[in-house]
C-alpha positions in Angstrom: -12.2 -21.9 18.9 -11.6 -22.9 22.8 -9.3 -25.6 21.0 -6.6 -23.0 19.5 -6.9 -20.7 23.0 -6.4 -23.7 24.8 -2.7 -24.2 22.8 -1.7 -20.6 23.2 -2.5 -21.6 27.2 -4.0 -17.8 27.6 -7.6 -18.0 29.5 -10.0 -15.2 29.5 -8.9 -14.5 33.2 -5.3 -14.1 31.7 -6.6 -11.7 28.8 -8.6 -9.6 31.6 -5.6 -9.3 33.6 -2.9 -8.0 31.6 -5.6 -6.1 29.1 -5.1 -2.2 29.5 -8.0 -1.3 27.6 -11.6 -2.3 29.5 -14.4 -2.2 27.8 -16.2 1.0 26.9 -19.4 2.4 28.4 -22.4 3.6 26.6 -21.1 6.9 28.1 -17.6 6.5 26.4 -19.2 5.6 23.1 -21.5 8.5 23.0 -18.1 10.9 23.9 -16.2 9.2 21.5 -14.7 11.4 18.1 -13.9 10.2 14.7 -10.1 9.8 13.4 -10.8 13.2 11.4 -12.3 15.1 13.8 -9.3 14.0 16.4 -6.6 14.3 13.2 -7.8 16.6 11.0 -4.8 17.7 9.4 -3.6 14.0 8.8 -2.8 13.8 5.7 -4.5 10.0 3.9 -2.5 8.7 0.9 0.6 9.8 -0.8 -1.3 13.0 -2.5 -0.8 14.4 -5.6 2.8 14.6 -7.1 4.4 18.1 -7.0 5.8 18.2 -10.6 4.0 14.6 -12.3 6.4 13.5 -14.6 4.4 10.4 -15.5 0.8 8.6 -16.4 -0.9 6.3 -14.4 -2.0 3.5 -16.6 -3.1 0.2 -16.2 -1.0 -2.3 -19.0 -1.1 -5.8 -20.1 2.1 -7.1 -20.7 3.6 -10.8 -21.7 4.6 -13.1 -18.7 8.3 -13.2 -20.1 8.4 -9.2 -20.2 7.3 -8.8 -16.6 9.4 -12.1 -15.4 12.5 -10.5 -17.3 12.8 -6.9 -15.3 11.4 -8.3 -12.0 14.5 -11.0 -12.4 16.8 -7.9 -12.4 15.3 -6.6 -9.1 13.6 -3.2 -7.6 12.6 -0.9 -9.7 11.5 -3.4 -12.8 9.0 -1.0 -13.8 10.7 2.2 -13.9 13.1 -0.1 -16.1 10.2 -0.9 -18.4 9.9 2.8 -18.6 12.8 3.5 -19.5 13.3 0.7 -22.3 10.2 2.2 -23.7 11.5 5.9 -24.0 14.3 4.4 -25.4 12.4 2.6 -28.3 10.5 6.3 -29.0 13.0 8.3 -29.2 14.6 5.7 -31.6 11.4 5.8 -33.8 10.9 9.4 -33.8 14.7 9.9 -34.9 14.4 7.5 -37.5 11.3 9.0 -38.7 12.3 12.6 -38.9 15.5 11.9 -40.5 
């Protein structure tokens, strides 16, 4: 460890002296407040969707199917999507009429 400080050619002198954050207190601890209780209103995640259109699901698919839409660029699974509602409607035509 002193080997790889030693190549940046920062010592713990040079760390104290441009650190703006000294070290807490047992006083600072004990007044210290979670991320919640400072934020509580902060939201975590993405949330729910407003109008979910789609499933989560967790699929297996060939190595040439998934190398095939990423080649094409963002959005390769959205793309998958839509080749697959694609292929329903065509089976649910050709099965009603």
């Amino acid at each position: 460890m002193k080997k790889a400080a030693a190549k940046k050619g920062y010592t713990a002198r040079d760390l104290r002296a441009v650190s703006d954050n000294p070290e807490w207190t047992k006083g600072d601890f004990a007044k210290a407040r979670t991320f919640d209780e400072v934020f509580p209103t902060m939201r975590k995640g993405r949330g729910p969707n407003k109008a979910p259109t789609k499933q989560q699901v967790t699929l297996r698919l060939s190595p040439d199917v998934v190398d095939y839409f990423k080649a094409e660029g963002p959005g390769w699974q959205s793309r998958i999507d839509e080749t697959l509602v694609k292929v329903v409607k065509r089976k649910r035509s050709s099965a009603t009429g």
